[in-house]
C-alpha positions in Angstrom: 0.0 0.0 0.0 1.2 3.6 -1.2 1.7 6.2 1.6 -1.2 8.7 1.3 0.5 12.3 2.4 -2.7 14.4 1.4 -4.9 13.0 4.1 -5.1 13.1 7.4 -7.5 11.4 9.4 -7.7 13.5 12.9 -9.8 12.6 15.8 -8.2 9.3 16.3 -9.4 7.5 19.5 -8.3 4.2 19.5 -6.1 1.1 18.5 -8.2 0.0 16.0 -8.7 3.6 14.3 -4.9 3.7 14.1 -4.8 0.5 12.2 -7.6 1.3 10.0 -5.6 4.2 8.7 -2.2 1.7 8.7 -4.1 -0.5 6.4 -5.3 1.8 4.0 -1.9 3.6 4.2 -2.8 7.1 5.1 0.6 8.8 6.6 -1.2 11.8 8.5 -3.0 11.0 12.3 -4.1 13.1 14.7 -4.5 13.0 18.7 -6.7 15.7 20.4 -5.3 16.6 23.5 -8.1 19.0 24.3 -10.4 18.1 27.2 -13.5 19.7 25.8 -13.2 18.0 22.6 -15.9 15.0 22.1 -12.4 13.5 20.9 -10.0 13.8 23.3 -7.5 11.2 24.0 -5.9 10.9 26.9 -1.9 11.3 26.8 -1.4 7.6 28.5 -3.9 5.7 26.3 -1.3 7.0 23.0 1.8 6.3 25.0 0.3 3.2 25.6 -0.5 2.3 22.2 2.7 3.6 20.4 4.6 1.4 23.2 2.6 -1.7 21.9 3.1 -1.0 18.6 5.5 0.4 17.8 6.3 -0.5 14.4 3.2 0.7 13.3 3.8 4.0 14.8 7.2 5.1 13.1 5.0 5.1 9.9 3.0 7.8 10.8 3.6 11.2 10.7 1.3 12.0 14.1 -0.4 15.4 14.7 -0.7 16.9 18.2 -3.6 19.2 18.3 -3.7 21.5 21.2 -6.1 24.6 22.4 -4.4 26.9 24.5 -2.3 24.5 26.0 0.4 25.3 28.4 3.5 25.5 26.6 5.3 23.2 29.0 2.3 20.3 28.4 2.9 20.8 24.4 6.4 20.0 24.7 5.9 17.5 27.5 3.0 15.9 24.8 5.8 16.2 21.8 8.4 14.4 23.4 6.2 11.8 24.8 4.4 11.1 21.6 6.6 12.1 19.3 4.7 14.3 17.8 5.9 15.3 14.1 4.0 18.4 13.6 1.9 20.5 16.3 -1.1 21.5 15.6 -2.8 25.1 16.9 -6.7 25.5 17.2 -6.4 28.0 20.0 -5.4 31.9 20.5 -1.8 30.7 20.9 0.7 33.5 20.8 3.2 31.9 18.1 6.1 34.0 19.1 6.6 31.9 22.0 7.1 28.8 19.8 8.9 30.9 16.8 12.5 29.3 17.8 11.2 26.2 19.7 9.5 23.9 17.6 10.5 23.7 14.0 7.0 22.1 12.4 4.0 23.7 13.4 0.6 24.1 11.9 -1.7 27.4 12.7 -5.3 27.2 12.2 -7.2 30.0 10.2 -10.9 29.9 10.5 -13.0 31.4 7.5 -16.9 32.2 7.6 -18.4 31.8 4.4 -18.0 36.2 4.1 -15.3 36.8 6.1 -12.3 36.6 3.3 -10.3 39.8 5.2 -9.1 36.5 7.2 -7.2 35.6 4.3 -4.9 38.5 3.5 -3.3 38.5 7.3 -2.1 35.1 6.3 1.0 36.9 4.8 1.4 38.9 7.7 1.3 35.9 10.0 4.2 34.7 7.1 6.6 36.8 9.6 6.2 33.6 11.8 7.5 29.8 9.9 4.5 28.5 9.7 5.0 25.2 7.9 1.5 24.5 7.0 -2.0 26.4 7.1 -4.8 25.1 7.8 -8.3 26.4 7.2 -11.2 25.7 8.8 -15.0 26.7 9.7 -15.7 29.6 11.4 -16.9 28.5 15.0 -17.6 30.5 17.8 -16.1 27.6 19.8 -13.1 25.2 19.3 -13.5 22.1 17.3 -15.1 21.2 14.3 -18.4 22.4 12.9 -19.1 19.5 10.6 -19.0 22.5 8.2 -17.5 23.5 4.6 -16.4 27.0 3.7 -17.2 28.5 0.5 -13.7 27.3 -0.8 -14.0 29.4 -4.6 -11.6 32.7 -2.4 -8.7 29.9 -2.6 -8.9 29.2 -6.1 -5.5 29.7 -7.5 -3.3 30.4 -4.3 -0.2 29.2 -3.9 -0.4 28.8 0.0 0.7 25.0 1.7 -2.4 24.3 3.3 -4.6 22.0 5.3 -7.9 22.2 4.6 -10.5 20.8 6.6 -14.3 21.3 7.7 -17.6 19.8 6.2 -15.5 17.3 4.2 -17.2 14.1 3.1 -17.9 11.7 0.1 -20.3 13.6 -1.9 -17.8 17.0 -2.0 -14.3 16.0 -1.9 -14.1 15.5 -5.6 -15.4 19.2 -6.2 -12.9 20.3 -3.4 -9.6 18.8 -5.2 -10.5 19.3 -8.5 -10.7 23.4 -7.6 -8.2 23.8 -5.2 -6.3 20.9 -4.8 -5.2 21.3 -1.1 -1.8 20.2 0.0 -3.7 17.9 2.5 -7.4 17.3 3.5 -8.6 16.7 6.8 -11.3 14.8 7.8 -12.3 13.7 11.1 -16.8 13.0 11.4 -16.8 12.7 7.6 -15.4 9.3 8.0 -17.6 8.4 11.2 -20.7 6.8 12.0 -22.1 7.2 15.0 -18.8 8.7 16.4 -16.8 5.9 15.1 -14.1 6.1 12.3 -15.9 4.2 9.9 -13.4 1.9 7.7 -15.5 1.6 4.4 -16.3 5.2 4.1 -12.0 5.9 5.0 -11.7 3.5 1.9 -14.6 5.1 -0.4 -13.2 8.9 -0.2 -9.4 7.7 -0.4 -10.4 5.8 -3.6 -12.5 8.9 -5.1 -10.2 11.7 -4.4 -7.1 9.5 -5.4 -8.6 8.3 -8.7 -8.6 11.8 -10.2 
């Protein structure tokens, strides 16, 4: 099986999610280590599982995603896990990680009219970002389950994520307009709150076929 770098499969909650995405060969997981999301992992339960298996693990490229966290817990978290690339959902003041961490993934939320957003992303380009990531406006942090009006990102040349609303029936119509560096999907592959192992294998097949 071919290493798939332009998903990520985020929300991961247990062994058998992990080895869903090790048999259909995505490269990108991600933990939530924030207590107020539906799913949060708890630190032990990864260090557990990456312990047990271990050569399942060094495959992965693995995603912390934090909200607000105490700087000390994120690079307690990193060391533990690992972690390849850190990812920011939060108010984080990035200047405090500028020389520390040297892959790290900002969030930019979008509202379907809110496009100023997108013109700081060059001013936030003082900072080495490695990635962007784009999501749903939310008024809270997590997921929405919601897409963005994606046509303002139609011929940029930014590295990003792109994540929010993504599912079977749109993820064609997303690549074949702006081909993000990476998609992320996290309920669009559930059912009933469960990473769901056909529909992983049904939107990996349709975006990869084109």
């Amino acid at each position: 099986m071919k290493s798939l770098k332009n998903f990520k499969f985020c929300g991961i909650q247990s062994i058998n999610d992990v080895l869903k995405c090790h048999i259909l060969g995505v490269k990108n997981i991600g933990f939530i280590l924030y207590e107020k999301s539906k799913r949060f992992i708890n630190l032990n339960k990864i260090i557990n599982y990456i312990a047990n298996n271990r050569n399942i693990f060094f495959k992965f490229l693995i995603f912390g995603v934090f909200v607000n966290s105490n700087i000390n817990f994120v690079f307690y978290c990193k060391k533990r896990l690992k972690i390849n690339i850190i990812q920011f959902h939060g108010n984080e003041n990035l200047y405090e990680y500028k020389f520390l961490i040297k892959n790290f993934l900002k969030i930019f939320f979008f509202g379907n009219n809110n496009f100023y957003n997108f013109y700081n992303l060059f001013y936030i380009n003082k900072i080495p970002i490695t990635y962007y990531f784009i999501d749903f406006l939310n008024k809270f942090y997590g997921g929405t389950g919601k897409i963005i009006n994606f046509n303002f990102l139609i011929n940029n040349k930014l590295l990003f994520f792109f994540s929010g609303g993504i599912n079977l029936k749109n993820c064609v119509s997303l690549k074949n307009k702006i081909n993000p560096y990476c998609i992320d999907i996290s309920s669009g592959i559930e059912v009933n709150n469960i990473k769901n192992f056909f529909i992983m294998k049904k939107i990996i097949y349709a975006y990869e076929k084109l």
